[in-house]
C-alpha positions in Angstrom: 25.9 -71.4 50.9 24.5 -71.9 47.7 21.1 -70.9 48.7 23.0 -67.2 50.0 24.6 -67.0 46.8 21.5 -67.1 45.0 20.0 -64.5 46.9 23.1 -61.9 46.6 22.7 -62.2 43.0 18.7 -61.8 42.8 19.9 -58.6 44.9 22.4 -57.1 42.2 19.8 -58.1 39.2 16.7 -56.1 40.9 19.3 -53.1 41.3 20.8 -52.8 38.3 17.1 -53.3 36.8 16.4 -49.9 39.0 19.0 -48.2 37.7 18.3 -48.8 34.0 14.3 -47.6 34.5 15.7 -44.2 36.0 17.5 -43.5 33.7 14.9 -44.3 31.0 12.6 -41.8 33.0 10.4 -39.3 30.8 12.0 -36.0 30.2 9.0 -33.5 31.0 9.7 -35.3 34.8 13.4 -34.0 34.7 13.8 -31.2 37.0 15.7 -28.2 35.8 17.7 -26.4 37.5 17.8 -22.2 37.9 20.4 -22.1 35.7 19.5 -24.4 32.9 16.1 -22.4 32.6 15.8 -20.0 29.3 16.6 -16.8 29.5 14.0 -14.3 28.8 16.6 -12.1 26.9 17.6 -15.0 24.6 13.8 -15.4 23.7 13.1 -14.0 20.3 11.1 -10.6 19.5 8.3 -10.8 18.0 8.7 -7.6 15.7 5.5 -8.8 14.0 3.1 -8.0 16.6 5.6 -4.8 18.0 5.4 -3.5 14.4 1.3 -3.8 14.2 1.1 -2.5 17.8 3.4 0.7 16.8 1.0 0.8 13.7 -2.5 0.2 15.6 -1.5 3.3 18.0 -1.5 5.9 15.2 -4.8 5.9 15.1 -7.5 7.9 16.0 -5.8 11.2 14.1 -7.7 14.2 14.7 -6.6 17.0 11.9 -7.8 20.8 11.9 -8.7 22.1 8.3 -11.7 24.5 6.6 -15.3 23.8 5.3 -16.3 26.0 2.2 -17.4 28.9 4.7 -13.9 29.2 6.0 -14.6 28.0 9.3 -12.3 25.8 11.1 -13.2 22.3 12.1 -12.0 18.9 12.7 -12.0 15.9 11.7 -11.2 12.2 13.2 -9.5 9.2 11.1 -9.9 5.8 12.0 -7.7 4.5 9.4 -5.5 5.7 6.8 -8.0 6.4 3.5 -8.4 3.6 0.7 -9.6 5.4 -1.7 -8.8 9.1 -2.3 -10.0 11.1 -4.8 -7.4 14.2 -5.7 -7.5 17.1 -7.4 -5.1 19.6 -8.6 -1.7 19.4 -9.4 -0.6 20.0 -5.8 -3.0 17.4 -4.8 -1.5 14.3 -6.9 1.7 15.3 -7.0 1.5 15.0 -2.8 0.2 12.0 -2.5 2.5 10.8 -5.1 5.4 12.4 -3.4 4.7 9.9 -0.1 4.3 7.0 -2.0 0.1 6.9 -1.2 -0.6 6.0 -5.5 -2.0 2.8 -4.8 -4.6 4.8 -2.3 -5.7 7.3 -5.4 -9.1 5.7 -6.5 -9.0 8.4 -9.0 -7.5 12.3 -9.7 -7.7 15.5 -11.8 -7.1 19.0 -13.0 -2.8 18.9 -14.1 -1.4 22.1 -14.8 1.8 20.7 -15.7 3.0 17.3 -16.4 3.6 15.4 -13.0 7.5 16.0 -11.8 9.4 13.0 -13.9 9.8 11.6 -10.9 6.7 10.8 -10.4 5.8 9.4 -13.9 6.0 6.2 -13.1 4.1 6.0 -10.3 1.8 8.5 -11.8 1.1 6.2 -14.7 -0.8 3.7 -12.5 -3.4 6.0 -11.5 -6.7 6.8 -12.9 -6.1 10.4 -14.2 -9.9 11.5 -15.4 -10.4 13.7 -18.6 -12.9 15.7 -17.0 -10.6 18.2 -15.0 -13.1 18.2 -12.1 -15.8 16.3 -11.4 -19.3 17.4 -10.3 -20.8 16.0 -7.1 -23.0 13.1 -8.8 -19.8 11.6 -10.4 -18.1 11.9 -7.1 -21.1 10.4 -5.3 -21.1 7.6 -7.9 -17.2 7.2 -7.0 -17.9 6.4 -3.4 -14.5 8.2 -2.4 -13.4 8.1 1.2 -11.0 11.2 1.2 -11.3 13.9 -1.0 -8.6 16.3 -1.1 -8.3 19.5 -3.9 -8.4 23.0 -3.3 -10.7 25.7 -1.9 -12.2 26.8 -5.4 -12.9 22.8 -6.4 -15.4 22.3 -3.0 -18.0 24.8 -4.2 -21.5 22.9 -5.1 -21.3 23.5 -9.2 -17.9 21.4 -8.6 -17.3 18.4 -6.3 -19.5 20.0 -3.6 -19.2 21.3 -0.4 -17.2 19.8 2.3 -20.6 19.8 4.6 -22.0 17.7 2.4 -19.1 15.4 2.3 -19.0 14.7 5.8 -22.7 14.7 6.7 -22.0 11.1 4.2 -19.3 10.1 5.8 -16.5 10.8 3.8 -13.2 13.3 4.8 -11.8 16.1 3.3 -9.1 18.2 3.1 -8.4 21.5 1.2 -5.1 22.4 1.0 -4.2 26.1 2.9 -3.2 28.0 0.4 -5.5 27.2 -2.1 -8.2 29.8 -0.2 -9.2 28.5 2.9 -7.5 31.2 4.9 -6.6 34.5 4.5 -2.2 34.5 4.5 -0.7 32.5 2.0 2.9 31.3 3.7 5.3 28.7 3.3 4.4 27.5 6.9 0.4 26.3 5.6 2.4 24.6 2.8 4.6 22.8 5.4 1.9 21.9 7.5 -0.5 20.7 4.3 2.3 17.9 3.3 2.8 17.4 7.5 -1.2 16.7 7.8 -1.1 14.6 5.2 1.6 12.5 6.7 -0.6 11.9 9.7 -3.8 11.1 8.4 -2.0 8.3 5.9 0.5 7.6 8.7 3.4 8.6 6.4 5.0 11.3 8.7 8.7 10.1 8.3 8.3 11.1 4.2 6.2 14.3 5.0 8.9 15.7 7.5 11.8 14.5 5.1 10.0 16.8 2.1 9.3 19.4 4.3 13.2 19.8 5.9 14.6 19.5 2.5 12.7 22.8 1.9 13.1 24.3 5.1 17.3 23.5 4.6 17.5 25.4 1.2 15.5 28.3 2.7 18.4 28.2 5.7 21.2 28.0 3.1 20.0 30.9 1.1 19.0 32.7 3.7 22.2 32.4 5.4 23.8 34.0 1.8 21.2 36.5 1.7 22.4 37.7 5.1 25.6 38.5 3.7 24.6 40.9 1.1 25.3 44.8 1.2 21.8 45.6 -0.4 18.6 43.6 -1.0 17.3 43.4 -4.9 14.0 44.2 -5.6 11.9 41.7 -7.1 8.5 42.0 -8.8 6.5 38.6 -9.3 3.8 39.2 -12.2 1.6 37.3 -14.6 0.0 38.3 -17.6 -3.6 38.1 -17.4 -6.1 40.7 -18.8 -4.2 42.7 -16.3 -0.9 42.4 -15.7 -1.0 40.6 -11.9 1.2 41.5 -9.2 1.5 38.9 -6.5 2.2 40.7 -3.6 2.4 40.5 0.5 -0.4 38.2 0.5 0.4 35.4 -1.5 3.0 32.4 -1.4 5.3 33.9 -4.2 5.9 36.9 -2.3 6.3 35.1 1.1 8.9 33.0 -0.6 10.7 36.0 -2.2 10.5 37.9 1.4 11.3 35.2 3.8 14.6 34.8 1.1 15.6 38.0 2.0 15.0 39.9 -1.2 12.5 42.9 -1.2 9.3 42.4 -2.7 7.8 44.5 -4.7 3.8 45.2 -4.2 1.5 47.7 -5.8 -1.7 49.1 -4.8 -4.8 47.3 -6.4 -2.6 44.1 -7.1 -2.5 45.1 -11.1 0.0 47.2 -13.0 0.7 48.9 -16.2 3.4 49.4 -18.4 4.2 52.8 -17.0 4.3 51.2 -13.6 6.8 48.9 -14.3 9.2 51.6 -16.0 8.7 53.7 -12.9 9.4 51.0 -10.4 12.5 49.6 -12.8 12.6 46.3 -10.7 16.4 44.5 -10.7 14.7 41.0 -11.1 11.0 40.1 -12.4 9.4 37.0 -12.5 6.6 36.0 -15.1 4.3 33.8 -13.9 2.7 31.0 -16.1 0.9 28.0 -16.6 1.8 25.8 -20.0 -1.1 22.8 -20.1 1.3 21.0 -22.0 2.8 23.5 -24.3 6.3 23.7 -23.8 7.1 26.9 -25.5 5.2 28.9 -22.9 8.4 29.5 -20.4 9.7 31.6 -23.4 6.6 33.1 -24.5 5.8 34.6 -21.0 9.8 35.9 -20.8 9.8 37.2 -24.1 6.7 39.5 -23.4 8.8 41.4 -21.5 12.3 40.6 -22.5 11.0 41.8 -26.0 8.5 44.8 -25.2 9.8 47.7 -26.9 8.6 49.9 -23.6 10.7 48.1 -21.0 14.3 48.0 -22.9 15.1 50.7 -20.3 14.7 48.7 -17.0 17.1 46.8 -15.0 16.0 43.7 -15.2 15.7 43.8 -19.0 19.3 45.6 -19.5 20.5 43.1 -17.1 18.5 40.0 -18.7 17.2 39.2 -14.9 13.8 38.5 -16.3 12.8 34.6 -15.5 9.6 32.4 -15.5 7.9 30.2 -13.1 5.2 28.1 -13.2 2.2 28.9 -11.3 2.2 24.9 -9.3 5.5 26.3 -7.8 4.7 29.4 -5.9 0.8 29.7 -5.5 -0.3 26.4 -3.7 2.9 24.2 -4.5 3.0 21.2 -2.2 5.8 19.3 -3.3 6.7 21.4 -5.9 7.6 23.8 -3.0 11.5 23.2 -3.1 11.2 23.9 -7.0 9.6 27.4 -6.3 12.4 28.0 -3.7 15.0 27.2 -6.0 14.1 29.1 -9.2 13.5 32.2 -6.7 16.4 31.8 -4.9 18.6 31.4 -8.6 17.4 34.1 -10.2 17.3 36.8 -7.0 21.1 35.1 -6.3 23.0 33.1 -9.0 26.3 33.7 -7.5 24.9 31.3 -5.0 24.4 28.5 -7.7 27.2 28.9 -10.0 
């Protein structure tokens, strides 16, 4: 009896010994069960390497543009440039405009003052004294994207865009500037649109460009309403008094706003002319290189010309000003351009 006793409880100590190792058992030899398993939708994203895929794929761009013969060609972009060199108000202001100032190894050849705001972000760049350097300074640079205007990529300036590229380095001249032969609102769009590819900026390009393409809607949409079209005459003051006609970005800006340009044979007029044509509205182009009384100055030389008291636009003080960077290869300043046309052709609309 005692002998069985002993064994029964030898019995119940080996078990319950059992029992305690299971349940001390390693947990990577648990199985787990279908419905304990993760699910892949409570994993987290890894936006990280979504957001550097998304950026990787941007690249190759291919964009269309001009050498200095005028012929069209293209050119591939690996990467966004580093370093840009810029030139011309349009230029900066652009690159300024789509937050690329930190890319601006260096730039040249204001105009005007940069658009306030822009000053701050202007005053981190290195703005050159020379207002446009020749091809060994540029060589000297080692620039990776040059970007200015037709005029600029002749070889007694920054050289030509041949050149450039044979070395390895991009260009781009903006549309209006030369490199084909209509000057439109549409080369301006697709300038600040090109841009926003090769620098992978497109969300700010298309946001500048609809904000110009809404306030042509809007005044369009006013113009449309009107029982007669004003006429408009767009000059500047030069050794001849200019008249920017059909072909250039003033007068599509004036025409695709619904007002009717005025254009004269030869492009240059006289004072006669202007008496005989007796325009409802002028506009006096000008550039002021830092001299602030110029907007006046240009008005006044017709607003106080003895031989012109008899026109319309004098009687009816219609004559205004406007800066050259604002209708003749304007870039961002493009919506300016719109909006001094469109106030002084309609300022009904703006009261």
């Amino acid at each position: 009896m005692k002998k069985c006793i002993l064994l029964i409880l030898s019995a119940m100590m080996a078990f319950g010994m059992a029992g305690c190792k299971s349940s001390e058992s390693p947990k990577e030899n648990a199985v787990v069960t279908p419905s304990e398993s993760p699910s892949p939708e409570a994993a987290p994203a890894n936006t990280e390497k979504s957001d550097n895929t998304q950026k990787e794929s941007h690249y190759p761009v291919t964009i269309t543009n001009y050498n200095y013969a005028k012929e069209e060609i293209t050119q591939t972009f690996e990467k966004a440039p580093e370093k840009v060199l810029a030139v011309y108000q349009n230029s900066i202001e652009t690159l300024l405009a789509l937050g690329l100032e930190d890319r601006i190894l260096a730039c040249s050849g204001l105009d005007h003052a940069v658009k306030p705001e822009y000053e701050e972000a202007f005053s981190k760049v290195n703005y050159l004294t020379e207002f446009a350097p020749d091809r060994e300074t540029v060589t000297m640079m080692q620039p990776d994207f040059i970007l200015s205007w037709y005029s600029f990529f002749g070889e007694k300036r920054l050289g030509e865009v041949d050149y450039w590229h044979d070395n390895g380095i991009n260009t781009y001249i903006s549309l209006n500037s030369g490199a084909v032969p209509e000057r439109t609102l549409e080369n301006e769009y697709k300038d600040i649109l090109d841009l926003g590819e090769i620098f992978d900026v497109t969300d700010k390009a298309e946001a500048i460009v609809n904000e110009i393409k809404d306030e042509v809607s809007k005044v369009v949409e006013h113009a449309s309403k009107a029982e007669t079209k004003r006429t408009v005459m767009i000059i500047e003051f030069l050794s001849d008094t200019r008249v920017y006609g059909d072909n250039s970005l003033g007068g599509d800006m004036v025409k695709q706003l619904g007002a009717d340009l005025i254009t004269v044979e030869g492009g240059t007029v006289g004072t006669e002319d202007i008496i005989n044509i007796n325009p409802d509205v002028i506009f006096v182009v000008y550039m002021d290189r830092e001299n602030e009384d110029m907007s006046t100055y240009s008005a006044n030389l017709v607003l106080e010309d003895p031989a012109l008291a008899s026109i319309n636009a004098v009687i009816n003080k219609e004559v205004h000003t406007i800066q050259l960077g604002e209708m003749y290869c304007s870039g961002v300043r493009t919506i300016d351009g719109i909006t001094k046309f469109a106030k002084g052709i309609y300022p009904e609309l703006y009261e």
